[in-house]
Each structure stands twice: as structure tokens, then as C-alpha cells.
N, C-alpha and C positions, 0 to 999 in steps of 0.2 A: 652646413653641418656634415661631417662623415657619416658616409653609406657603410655597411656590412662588409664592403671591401675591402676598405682602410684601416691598416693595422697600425698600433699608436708606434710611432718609433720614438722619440722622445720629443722635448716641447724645446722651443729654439734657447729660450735659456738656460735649458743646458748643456746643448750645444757650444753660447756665446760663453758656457762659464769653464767648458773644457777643452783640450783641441782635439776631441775627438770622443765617441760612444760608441759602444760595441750593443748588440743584443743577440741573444739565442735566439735562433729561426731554424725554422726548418724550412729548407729552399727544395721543392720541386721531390718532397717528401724525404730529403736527407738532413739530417742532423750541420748547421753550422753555427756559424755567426754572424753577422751581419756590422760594417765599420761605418760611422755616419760623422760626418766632418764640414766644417764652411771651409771654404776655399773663397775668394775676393768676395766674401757678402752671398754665397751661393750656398747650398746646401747640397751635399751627393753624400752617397751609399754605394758600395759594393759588397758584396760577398768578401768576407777579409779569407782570402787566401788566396798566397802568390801562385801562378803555376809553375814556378821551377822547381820547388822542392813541397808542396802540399803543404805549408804553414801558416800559418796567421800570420797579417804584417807587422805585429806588434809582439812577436813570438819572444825577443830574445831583449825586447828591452819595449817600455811605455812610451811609445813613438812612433806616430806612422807618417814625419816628417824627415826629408833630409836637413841636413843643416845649412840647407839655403832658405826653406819654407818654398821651395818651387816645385817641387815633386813628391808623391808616397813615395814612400820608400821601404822593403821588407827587411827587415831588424835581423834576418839569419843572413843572408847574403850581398844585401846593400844593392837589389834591383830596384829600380826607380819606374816609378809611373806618374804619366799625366795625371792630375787631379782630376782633371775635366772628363776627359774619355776614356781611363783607364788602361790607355796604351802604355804596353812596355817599352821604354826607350834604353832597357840595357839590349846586348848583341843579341846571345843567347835565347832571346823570348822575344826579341825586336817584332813589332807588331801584335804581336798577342795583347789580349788585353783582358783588367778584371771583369767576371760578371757585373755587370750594374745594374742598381735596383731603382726603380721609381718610386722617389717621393711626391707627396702633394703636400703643401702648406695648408691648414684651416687650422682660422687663430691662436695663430703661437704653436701651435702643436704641431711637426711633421708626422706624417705617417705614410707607411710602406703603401704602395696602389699595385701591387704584384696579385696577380690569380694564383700562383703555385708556392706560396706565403703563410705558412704559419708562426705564430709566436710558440716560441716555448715554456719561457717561463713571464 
């Protein structure tokens, strides 16, 4: 059963029924979002904001894929990130990489395991 910690992020089917959910958080007492995605059967979260230009990945168009499905990708500029570790693999931001958030699975339901984690809405 989740503890007091665990913030609901959503439940894996709807996850498996979108290719991606965003939530309003507030990360480390600032206002964001939060982007949560499977990638091969795996479930990750970051903070959806590239750091090249302070946007959401999904800013300019409903996609936080390239059109390989190998990489996030930021929908204003077309920087690419690892899904797995949120390294930036364009020049310009080469190693940088997204905030990543900890999930934990309890059934069917993901939820955020971050201390500095509130939901917003």
C-alpha cells in the first residue's frame, strides 16, 4: 500500500492507453509539470522542461517522441534526449540532462516517491 510519500501520478492504464501524461507539480516548491511515459515496458518521469530554451517538450506540438520512437524529443527546437537517463544527445546541451523524477509501481498505479513533490491539482 502507498505511504504519505507517494504522490498518485497516474495508473499504468493510462499510461498503456496514451504515449505520454503530463501533471501539475510543484517540484522543490516551484510551479511545473511533470511528463510520465513507457519507454520498452518501463515507466520514467521528468520535469517536462528542456533546458535550452525553458519549455515544455510538448510545447509546440502533442509529442514528446521523435519520429524514430528512440528519443524525447523538445517540439520547439528538435533536441533529443535519452528516454532512460534524460541525457541531452543534441551539441549544444550534450550531457546535460532532464530532472528525473522517481516513480514506484503499487498496483497499477504509478506514483511520484519525490520529498520536494507536491501535486497541484
Amino acid at each position: 500500500m502507498a505511504n504519505d510519500k507517494l504522490k498518485p501520478a497516474c495508473t499504468r492504464r493510462e499510461l498503456n492507453e496514451a504515449s505520454y501524461v503530463t501533471r501539475n507539480i510543484r517540484f522543490e516548491k516551484l510551479p511545473t509539470s511533470a511528463i510520465i511515459f513507457a519507454f520498452e515496458g518501463i515507466a520514467y518521469a521528468y520535469i517536462n522542461h528542456c533546458m535550452h530554451m525553458h519549455r515544455p517538450l510538448n510545447c509546440e506540438q502533442d509529442a514528446i517522441f521523435d519520429d524514430t520512437g528512440q528519443y524525447l524529443r523538445c517540439s520547439m527546437h528538435g533536441f533529443i534526449f535519452d528516454p532512460k537517463t534524460g541525457e541531452c544527445q543534441s551539441p549544444v546541451c550534450k550531457g546535460q540532462r532532464l530532472q528525473a523524477l522517481r516513480l514506484e509501481e503499487v498496483d497499477d498505479t504509478l506514483y511520484f516517491a519525490e520529498k520536494h513533490l507536491t501535486l497541484i491539482d
